[in-house]
C-alpha positions, 0 to 999 in steps of 0.5 A, a space after each residue: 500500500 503506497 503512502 500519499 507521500 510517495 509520488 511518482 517520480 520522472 525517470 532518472 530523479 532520485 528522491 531526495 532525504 528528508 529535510 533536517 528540522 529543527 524545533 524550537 519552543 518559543 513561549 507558546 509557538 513552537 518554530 520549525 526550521 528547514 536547516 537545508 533552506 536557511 542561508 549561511 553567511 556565505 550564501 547570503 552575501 554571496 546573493 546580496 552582491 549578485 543583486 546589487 547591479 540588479 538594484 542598480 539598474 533599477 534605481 537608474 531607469 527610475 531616476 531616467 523615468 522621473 528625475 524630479 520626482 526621484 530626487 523629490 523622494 530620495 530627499 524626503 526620505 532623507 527629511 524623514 530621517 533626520 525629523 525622527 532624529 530631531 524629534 526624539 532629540 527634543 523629546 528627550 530634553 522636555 523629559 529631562 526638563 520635566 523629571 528634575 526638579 525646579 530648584 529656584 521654585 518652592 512650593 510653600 
């Protein structure tokens, strides 16, 4: 009696092992891993390097699509970064303000 794991296979295909899980108890969710698809360090910048052309091109024919509207967005971002920059700079020193006390002023 077959299983409905075994599947008919082209000829010259061999089967291959079963996969290496892992399991990991985290809290209340238990992760399984597939140690055969997880990217080494190798692996992973070995695919970050092949696709930085790629992202290079693209960010190209972007900027030749609509070069005011990119540079109008990549600024943006830029602004975006440095407010969140600011605002939490600020943030920090009404805090500071509020948490010390006053010296100068009793409360009689």
């Amino acid at each position: 009696m077959s299983s409905p794991h075994d599947e008919k296979l082209p000829p010259g295909k061999a089967k291959s092992a079963a996969p290496n899980i892992e399991e990991y108890q985290l809290g209340v969710w238990l992760l399984r891993l597939d140690r055969d698809r997880v990217l080494g360090k190798g692996k992973l910048w070995d695919n970050i390097r092949k696709a930085l052309p790629l992202y290079y091109s693209l960010i190209l024919e972007i900027y030749r699509i609509a070069p005011r509207l990119f540079t109008f967005f990549i600024l943006t971002q830029i602004w975006q970064g440095v407010e969140d920059a600011l605002q939490m700079q600020f943030s920090s020193r009404v805090l500071k303000a509020v948490s010390t006390p006053d010296l100068r002023c009793s409360m009689d």
